[in-house]
NUVEXRO-489381 format. One record per residue (C-alpha): residue in three letters; x, y, z. Coordinates in steps of 0.1 Angstrom, whole numbers, m for minus. Layout:
<node><aa>ALA</aa><X>X</X><Y>Y</Y><Z>Z</Z></node>
...
END
This chain:
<node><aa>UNK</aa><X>415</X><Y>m424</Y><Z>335</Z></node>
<node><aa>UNK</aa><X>377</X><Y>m413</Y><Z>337</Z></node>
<node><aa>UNK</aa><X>369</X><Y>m385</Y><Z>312</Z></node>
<node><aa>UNK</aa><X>346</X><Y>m353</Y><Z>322</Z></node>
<node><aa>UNK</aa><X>323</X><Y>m338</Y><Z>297</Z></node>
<node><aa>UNK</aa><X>321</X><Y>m302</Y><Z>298</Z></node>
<node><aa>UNK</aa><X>280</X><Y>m312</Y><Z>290</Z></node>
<node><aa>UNK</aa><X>264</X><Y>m336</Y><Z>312</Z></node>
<node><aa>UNK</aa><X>236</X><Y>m352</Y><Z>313</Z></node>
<node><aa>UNK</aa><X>217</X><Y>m335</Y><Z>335</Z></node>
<node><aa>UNK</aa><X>222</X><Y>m302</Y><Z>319</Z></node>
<node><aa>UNK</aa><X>202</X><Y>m294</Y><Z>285</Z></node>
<node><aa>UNK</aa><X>228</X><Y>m274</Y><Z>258</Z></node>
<node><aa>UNK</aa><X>216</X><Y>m237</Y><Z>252</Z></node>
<node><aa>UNK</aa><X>200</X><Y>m236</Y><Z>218</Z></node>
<node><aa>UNK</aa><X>206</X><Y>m201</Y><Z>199</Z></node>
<node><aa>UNK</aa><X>177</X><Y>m188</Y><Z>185</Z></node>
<node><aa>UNK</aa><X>191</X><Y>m167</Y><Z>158</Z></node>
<node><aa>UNK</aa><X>214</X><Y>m200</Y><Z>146</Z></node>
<node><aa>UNK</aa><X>185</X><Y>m224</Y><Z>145</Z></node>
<node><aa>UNK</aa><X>166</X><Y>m198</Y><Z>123</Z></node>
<node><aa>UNK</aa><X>194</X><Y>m200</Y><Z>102</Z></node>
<node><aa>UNK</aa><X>202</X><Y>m237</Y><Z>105</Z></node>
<node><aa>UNK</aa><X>164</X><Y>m237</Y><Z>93</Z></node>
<node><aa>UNK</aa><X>169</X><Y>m212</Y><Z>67</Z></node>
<node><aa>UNK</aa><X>199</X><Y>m231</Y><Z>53</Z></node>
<node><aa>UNK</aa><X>176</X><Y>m265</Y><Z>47</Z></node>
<node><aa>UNK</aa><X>150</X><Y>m248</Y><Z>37</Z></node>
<node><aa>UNK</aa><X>169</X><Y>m233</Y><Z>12</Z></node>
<node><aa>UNK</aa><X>187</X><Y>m269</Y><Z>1</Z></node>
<node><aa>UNK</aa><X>155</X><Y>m281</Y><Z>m3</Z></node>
<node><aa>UNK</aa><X>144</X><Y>m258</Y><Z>m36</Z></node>
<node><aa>UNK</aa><X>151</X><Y>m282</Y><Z>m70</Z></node>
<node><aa>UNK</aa><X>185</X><Y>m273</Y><Z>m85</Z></node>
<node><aa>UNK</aa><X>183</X><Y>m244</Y><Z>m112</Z></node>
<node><aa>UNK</aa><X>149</X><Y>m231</Y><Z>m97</Z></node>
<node><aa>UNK</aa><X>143</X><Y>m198</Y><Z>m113</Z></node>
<node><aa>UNK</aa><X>146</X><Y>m170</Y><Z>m88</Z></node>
<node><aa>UNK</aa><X>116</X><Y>m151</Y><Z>m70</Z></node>
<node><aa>UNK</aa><X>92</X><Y>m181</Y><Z>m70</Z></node>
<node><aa>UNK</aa><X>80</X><Y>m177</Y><Z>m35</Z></node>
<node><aa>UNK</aa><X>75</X><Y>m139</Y><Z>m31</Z></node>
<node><aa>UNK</aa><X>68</X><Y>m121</Y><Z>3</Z></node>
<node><aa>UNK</aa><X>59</X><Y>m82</Y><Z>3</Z></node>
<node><aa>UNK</aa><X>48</X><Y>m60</Y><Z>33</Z></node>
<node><aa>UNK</aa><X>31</X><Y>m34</Y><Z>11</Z></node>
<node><aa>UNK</aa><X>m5</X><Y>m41</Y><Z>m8</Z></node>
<node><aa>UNK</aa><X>2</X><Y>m15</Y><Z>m37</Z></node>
<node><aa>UNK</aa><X>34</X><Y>m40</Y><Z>m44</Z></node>
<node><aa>UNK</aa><X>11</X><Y>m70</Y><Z>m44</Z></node>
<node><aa>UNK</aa><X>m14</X><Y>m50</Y><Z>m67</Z></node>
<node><aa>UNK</aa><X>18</X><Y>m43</Y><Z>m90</Z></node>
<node><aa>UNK</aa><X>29</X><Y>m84</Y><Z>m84</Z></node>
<node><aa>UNK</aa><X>m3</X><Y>m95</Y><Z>m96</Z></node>
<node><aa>UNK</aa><X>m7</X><Y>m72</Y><Z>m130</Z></node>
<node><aa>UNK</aa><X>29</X><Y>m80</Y><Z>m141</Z></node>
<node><aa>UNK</aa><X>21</X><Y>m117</Y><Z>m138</Z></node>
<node><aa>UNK</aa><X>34</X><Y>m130</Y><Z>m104</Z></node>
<node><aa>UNK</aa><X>3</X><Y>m136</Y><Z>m83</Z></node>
<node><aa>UNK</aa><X>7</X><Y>m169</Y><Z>m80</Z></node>
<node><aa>UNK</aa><X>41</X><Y>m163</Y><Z>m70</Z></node>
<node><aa>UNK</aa><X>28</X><Y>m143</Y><Z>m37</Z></node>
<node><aa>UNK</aa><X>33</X><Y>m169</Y><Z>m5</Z></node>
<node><aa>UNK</aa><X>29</X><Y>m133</Y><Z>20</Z></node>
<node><aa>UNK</aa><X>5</X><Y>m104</Y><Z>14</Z></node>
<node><aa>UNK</aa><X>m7</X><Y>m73</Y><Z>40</Z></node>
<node><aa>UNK</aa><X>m46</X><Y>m79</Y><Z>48</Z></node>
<node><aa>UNK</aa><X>m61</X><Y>m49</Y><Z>28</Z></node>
<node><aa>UNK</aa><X>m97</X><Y>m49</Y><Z>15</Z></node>
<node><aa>UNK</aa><X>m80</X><Y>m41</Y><Z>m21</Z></node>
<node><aa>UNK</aa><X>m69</X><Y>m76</Y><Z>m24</Z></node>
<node><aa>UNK</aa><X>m102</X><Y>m93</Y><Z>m16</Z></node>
<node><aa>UNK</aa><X>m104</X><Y>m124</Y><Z>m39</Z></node>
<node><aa>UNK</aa><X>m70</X><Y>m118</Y><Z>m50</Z></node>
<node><aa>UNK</aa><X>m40</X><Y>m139</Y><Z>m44</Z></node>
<node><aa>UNK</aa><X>m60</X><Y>m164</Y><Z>m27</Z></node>
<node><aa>UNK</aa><X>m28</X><Y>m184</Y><Z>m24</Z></node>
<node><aa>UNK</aa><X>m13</X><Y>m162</Y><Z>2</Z></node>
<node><aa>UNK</aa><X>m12</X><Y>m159</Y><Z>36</Z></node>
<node><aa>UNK</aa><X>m23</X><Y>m126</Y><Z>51</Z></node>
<node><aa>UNK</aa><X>m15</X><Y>m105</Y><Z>81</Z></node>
<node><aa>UNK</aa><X>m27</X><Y>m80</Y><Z>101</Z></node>
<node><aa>UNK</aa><X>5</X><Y>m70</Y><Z>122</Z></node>
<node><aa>UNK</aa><X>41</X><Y>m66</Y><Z>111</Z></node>
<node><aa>UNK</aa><X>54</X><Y>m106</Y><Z>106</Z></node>
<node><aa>UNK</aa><X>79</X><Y>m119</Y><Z>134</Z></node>
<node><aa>UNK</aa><X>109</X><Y>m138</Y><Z>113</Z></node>
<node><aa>UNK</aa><X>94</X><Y>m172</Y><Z>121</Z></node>
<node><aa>UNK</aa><X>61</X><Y>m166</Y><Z>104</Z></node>
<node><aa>UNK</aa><X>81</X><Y>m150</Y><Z>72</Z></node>
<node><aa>UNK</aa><X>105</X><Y>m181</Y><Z>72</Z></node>
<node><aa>UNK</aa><X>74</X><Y>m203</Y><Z>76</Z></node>
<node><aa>UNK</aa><X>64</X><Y>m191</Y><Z>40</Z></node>
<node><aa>UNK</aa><X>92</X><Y>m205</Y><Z>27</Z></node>
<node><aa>UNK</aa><X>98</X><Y>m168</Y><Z>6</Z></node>
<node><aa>UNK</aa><X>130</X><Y>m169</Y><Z>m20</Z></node>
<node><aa>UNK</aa><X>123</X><Y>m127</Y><Z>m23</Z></node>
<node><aa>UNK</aa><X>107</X><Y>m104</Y><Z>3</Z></node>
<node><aa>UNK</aa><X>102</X><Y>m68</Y><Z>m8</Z></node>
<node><aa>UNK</aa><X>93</X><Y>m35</Y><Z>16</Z></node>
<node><aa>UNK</aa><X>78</X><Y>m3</Y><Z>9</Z></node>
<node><aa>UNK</aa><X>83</X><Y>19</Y><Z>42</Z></node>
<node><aa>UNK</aa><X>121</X><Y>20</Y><Z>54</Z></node>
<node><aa>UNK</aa><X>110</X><Y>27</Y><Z>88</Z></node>
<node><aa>UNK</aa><X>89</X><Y>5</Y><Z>98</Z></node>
<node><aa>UNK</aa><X>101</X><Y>m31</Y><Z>73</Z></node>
<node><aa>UNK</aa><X>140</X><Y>m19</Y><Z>83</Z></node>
<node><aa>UNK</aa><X>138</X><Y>m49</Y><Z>112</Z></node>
<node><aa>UNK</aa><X>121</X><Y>m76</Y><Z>94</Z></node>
<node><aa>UNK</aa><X>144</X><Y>m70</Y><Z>60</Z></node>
<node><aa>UNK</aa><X>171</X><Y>m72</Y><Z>84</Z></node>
<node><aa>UNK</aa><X>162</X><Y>m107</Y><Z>98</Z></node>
<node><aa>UNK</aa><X>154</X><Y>m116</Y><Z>67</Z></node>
<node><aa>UNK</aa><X>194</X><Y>m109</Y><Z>54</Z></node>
<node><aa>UNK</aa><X>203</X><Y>m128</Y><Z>82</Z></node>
<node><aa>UNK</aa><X>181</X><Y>m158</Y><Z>70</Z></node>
<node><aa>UNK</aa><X>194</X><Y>m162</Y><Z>41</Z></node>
<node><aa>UNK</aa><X>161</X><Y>m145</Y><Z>18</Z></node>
<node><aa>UNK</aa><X>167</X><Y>m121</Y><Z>m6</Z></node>
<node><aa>UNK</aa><X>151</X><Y>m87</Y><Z>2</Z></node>
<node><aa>UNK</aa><X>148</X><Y>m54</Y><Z>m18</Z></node>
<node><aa>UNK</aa><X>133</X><Y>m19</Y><Z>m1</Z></node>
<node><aa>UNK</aa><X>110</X><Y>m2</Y><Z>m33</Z></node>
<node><aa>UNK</aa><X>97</X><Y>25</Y><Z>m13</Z></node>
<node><aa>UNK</aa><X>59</X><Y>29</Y><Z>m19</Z></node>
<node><aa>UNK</aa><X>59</X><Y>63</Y><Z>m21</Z></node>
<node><aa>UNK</aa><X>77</X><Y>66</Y><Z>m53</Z></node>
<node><aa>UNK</aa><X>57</X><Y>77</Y><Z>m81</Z></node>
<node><aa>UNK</aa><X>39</X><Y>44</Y><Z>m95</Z></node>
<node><aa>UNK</aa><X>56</X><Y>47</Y><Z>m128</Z></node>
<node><aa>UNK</aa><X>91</X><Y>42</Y><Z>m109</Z></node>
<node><aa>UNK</aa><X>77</X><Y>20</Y><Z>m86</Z></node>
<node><aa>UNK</aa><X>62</X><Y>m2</Y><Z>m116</Z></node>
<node><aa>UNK</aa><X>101</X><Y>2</Y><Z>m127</Z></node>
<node><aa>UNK</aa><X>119</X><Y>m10</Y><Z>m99</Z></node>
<node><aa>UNK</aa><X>96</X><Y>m37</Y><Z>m87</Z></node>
<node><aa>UNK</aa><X>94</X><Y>m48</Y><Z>m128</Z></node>
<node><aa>UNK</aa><X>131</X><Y>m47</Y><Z>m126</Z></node>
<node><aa>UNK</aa><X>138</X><Y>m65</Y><Z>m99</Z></node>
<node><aa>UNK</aa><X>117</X><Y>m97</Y><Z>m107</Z></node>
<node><aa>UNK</aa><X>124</X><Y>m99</Y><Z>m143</Z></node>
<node><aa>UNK</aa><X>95</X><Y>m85</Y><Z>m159</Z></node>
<node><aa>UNK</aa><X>109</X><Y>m56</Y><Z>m179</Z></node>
<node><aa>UNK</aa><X>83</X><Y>m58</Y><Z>m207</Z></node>
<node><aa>UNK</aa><X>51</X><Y>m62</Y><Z>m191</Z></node>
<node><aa>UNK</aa><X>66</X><Y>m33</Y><Z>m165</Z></node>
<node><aa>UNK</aa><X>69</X><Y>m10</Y><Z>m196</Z></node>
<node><aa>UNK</aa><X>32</X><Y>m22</Y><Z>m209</Z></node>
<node><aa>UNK</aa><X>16</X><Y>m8</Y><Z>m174</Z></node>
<node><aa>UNK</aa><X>36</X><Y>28</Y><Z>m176</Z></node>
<node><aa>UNK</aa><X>30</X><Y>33</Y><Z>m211</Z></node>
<node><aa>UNK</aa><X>m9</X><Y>31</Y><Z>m203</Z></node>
<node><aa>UNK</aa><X>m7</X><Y>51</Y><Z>m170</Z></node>
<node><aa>UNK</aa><X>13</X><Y>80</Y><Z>m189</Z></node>
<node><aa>UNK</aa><X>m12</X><Y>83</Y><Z>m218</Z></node>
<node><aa>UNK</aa><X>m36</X><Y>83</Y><Z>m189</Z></node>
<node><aa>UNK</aa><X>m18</X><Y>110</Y><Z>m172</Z></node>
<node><aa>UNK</aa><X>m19</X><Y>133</Y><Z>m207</Z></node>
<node><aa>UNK</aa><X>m55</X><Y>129</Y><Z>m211</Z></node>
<node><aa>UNK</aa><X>m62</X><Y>138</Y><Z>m176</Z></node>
<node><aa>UNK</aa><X>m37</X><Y>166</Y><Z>m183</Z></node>
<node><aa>UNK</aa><X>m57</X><Y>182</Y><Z>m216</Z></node>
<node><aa>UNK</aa><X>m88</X><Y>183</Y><Z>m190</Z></node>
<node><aa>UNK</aa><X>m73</X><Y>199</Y><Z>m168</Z></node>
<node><aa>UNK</aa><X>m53</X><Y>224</Y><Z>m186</Z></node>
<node><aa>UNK</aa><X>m70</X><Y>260</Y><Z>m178</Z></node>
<node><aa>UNK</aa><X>m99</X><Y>245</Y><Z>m153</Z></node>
<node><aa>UNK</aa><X>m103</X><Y>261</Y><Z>m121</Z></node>
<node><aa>UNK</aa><X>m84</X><Y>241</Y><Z>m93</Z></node>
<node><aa>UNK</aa><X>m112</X><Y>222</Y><Z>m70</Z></node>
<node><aa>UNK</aa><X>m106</X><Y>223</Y><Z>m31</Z></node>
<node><aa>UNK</aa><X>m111</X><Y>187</Y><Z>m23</Z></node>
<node><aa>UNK</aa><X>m109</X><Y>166</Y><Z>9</Z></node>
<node><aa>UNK</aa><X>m104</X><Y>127</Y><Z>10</Z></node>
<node><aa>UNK</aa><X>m120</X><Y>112</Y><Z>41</Z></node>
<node><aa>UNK</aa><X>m113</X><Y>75</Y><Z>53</Z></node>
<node><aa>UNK</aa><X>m122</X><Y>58</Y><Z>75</Z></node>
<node><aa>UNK</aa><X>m88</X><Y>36</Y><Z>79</Z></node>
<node><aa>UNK</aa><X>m58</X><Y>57</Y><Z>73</Z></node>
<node><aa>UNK</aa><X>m50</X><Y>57</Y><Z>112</Z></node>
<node><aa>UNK</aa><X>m51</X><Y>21</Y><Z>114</Z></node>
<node><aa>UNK</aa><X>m77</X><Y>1</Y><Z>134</Z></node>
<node><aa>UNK</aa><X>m84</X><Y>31</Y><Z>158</Z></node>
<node><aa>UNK</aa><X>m117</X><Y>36</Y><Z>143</Z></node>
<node><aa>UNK</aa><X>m115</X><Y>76</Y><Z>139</Z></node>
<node><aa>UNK</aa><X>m122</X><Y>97</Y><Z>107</Z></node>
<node><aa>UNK</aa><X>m93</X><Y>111</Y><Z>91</Z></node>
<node><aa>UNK</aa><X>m82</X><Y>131</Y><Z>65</Z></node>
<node><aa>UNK</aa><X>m51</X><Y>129</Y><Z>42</Z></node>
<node><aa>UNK</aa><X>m26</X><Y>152</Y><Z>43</Z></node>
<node><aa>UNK</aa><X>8</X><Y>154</Y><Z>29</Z></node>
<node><aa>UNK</aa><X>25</X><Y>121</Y><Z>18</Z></node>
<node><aa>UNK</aa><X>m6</X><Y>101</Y><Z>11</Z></node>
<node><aa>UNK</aa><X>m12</X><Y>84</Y><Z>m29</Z></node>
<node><aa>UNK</aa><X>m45</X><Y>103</Y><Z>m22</Z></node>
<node><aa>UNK</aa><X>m25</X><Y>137</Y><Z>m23</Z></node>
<node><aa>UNK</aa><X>m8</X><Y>128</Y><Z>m56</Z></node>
<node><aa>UNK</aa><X>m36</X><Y>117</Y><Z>m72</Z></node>
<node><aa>UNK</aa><X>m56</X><Y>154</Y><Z>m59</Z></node>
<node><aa>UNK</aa><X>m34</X><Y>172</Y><Z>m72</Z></node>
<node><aa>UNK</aa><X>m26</X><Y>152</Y><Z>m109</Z></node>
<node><aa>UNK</aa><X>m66</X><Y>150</Y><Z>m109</Z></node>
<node><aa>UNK</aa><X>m61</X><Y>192</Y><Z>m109</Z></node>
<node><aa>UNK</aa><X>m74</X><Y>193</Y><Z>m71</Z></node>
<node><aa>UNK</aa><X>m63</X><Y>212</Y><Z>m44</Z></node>
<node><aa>UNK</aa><X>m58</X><Y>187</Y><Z>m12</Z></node>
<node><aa>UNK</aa><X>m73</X><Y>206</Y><Z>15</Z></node>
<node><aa>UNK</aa><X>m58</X><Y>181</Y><Z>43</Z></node>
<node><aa>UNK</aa><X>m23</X><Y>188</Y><Z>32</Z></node>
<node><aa>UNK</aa><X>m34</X><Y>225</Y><Z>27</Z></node>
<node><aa>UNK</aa><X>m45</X><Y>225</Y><Z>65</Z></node>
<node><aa>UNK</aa><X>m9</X><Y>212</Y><Z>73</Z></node>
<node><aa>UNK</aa><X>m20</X><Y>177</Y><Z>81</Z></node>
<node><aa>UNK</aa><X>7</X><Y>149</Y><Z>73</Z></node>
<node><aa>UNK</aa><X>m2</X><Y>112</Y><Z>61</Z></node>
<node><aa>UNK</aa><X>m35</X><Y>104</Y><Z>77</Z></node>
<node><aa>UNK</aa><X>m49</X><Y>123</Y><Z>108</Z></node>
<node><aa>UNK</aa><X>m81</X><Y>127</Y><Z>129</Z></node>
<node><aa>UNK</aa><X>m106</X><Y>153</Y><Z>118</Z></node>
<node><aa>UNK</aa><X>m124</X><Y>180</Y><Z>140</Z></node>
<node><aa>UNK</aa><X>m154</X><Y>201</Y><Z>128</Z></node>
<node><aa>UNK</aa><X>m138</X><Y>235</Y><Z>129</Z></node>
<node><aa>UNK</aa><X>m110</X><Y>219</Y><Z>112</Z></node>
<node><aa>UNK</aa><X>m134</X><Y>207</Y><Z>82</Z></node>
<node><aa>UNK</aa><X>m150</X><Y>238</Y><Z>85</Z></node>
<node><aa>UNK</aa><X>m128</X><Y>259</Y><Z>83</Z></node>
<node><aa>UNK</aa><X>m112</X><Y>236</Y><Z>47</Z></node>
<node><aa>UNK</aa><X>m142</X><Y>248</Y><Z>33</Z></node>
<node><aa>UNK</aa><X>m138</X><Y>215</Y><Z>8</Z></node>
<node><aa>UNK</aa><X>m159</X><Y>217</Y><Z>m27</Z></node>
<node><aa>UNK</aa><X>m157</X><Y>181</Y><Z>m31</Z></node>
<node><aa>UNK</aa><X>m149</X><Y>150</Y><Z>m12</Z></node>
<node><aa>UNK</aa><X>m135</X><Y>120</Y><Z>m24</Z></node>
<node><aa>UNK</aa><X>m137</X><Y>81</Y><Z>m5</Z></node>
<node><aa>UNK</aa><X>m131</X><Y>47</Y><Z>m13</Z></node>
<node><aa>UNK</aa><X>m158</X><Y>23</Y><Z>m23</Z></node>
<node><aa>UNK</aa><X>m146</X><Y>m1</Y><Z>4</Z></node>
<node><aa>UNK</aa><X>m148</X><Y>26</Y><Z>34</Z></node>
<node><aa>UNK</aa><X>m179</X><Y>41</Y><Z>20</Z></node>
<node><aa>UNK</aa><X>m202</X><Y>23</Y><Z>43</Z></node>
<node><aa>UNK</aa><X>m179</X><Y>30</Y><Z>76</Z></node>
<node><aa>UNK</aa><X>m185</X><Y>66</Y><Z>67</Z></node>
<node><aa>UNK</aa><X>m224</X><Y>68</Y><Z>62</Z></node>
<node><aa>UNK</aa><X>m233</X><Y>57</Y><Z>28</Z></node>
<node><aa>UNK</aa><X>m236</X><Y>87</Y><Z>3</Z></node>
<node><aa>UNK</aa><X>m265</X><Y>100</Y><Z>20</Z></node>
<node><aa>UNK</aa><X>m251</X><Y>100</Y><Z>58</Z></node>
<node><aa>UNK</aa><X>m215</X><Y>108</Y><Z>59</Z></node>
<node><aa>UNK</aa><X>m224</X><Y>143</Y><Z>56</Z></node>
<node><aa>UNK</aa><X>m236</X><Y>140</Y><Z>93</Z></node>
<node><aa>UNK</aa><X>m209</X><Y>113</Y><Z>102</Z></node>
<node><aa>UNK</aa><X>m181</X><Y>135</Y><Z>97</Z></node>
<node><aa>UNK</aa><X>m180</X><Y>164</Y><Z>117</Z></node>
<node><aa>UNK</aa><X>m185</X><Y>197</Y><Z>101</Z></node>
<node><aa>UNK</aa><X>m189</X><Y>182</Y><Z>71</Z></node>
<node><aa>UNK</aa><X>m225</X><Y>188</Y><Z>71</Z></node>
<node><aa>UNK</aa><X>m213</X><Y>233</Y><Z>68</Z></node>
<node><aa>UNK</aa><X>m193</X><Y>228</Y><Z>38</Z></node>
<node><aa>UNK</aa><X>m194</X><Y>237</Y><Z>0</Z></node>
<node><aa>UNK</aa><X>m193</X><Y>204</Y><Z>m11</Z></node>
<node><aa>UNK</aa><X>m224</X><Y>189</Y><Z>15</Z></node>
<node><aa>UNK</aa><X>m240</X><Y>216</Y><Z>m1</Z></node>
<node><aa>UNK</aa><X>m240</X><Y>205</Y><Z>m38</Z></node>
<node><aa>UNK</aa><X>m237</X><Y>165</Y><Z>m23</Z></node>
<node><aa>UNK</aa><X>m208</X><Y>166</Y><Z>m42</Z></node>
<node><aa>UNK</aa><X>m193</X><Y>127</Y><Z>m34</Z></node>
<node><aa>UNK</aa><X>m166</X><Y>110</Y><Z>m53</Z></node>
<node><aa>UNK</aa><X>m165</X><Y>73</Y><Z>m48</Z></node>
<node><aa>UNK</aa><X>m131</X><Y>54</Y><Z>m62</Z></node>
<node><aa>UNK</aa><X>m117</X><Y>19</Y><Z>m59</Z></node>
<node><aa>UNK</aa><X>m102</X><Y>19</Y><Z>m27</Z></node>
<node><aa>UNK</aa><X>m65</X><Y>8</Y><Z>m47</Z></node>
<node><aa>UNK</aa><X>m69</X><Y>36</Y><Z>m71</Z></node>
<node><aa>UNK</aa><X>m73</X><Y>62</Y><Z>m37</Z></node>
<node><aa>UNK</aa><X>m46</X><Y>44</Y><Z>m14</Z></node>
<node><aa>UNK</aa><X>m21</X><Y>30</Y><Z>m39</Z></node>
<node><aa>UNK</aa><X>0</X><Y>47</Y><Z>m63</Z></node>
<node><aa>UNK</aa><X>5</X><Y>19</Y><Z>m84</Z></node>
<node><aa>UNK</aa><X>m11</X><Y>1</Y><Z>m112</Z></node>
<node><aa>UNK</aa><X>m49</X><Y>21</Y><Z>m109</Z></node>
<node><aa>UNK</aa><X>m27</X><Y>53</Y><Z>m108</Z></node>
<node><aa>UNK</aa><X>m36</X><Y>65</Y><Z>m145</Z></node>
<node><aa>UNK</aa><X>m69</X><Y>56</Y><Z>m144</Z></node>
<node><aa>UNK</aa><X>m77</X><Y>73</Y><Z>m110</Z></node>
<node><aa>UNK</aa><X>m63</X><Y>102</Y><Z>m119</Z></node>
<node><aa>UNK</aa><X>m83</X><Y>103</Y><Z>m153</Z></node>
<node><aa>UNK</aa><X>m112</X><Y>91</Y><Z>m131</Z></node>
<node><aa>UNK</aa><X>m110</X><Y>118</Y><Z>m111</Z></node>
<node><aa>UNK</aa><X>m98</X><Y>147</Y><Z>m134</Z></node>
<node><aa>UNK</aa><X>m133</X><Y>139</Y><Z>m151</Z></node>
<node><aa>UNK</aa><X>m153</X><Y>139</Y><Z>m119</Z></node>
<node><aa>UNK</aa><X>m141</X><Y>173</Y><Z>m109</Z></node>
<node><aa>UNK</aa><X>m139</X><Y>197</Y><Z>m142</Z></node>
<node><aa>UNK</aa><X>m168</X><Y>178</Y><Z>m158</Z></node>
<node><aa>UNK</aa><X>m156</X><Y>159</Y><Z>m187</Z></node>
<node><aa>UNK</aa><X>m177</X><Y>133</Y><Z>m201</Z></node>
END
């Protein structure tokens, strides 16, 4: 008797997407040499992680690194992105460790990644950076040289402390010219920003969160106007976008009718140490502290 197949030739099998990634996973996975030490391909989806990665030792480790203008010249090694990863381009980095910073918006990805086989931790970035030093130290096996980089933002932290201990509070507004993205509009930082943290260690009054604004939102005049900022504080990297020291008073609107455009009062940090709360987070804040009460 003639046997059927359920498959003939003339019909091609259906190929599961979700079991070839993980078909593809699984060999990718056999491949590494027996005993290879863990979180030797690292992936992460926030650039103050790679900026912690890269001062506890690991930045040749990074395979997988957000584009951000803080890590210019850095990790040279490791592919960039602009937009979220899809699965296929994270496998394609062969990661043994991928590590998020926003719940919300790496939940998917980390997912996927379970489902791949990759090891994944969430270290949210908004912890304060001597936790987040802690937990990311932690989690690769770099204990030590995690304590080393706490130990010089807290003394950091005291001395910016002793200046501002009995100064006046200083209304200040950080403008960028990135925080919504690639949309191209002028914002201001509110609430749940690094730069609101650092305002406020610094002995600052944030203006922007004062106003009610959360994370990064557009700027009108009257709104600017009516923060009546004494200082205003930008990243190197965005300085140009905004005017240069001498035009962003006219760039951003109402600036121009403020306290601070009338002293020119500009503060220009790293763009890390106003974005990140991670390894430039004790200096910025000394940085700053100095800048606004005066110490030399």
């Amino acid at each position: 008797m003639r046997r059927i197949s359920h498959a003939t030739s003339c019909r091609r099998p259906r190929i599961d997407a979700a079991a070839l990634c993980a078909a593809l996973a699984m060999l990718l996975v056999s491949a590494l040499p027996a005993g290879a030490a863990p979180a030797n391909r690292i992936a992460v989806l926030d650039p103050g992680h790679a900026e912690i990665l890269t001062a506890l030792g690991l930045g040749d480790a990074l395979v997988l690194v957000p584009e951000d203008p803080a890590l210019a010249g850095r990790v040279p090694a490791a592919a960039r992105y602009h937009r979220m990863p899809s699965a296929e381009g994270l496998l394609a980095q062969r990661p043994d460790l991928l590590i998020g910073g926003n719940p919300a918006r790496d939940r998917e990805l980390m997912t996927q990644a379970d489902r791949l086989g990759i090891d994944s931790a969430m270290i949210p970035r908004t912890l304060p950076a001597p936790a987040r030093i802690g937990r990311i130290a932690g989690r690769v096996g770099r204990e030590a040289r995690g304590r080393e980089l706490v130990a010089g933002i807290e003394a950091d932290y005291a001395a910016a402390r002793e200046i501002v201990d009995g100064a006046a509070p200083v209304r200040v507004l950080h403008v960028s010219s990135s925080g919504a993205g690639s949309s191209g509009a002028v914002t201001g930082a509110g609430a749940g920003t690094s730069a609101d943290g650092l305002i406020r260690r610094a002995g600052g009054v944030n203006v922007g969160a004062e106003a009610g604004l959360e994370r990064y939102q557009s700027l009108s005049a009257e709104g600017v106007i009516a923060m009546a900022p004494e200082a205003v504080l930008v990243s190197r990297q965005e300085l140009a976008a905004l005017g240069g020291r001498t035009g962003i008073w006219q760039r951003v609107s109402g600036l121009a009718h403020t306290p601070a455009a009338a002293d020119r009062r500009l503060i220009v940090l790293g763009h890390s140490a106003v974005k990140f709360d991670a390894v430039t987070s004790g200096e910025a804040t000394l940085m700053l502290a100095r800048a606004l009460h005066g110490d030399d």
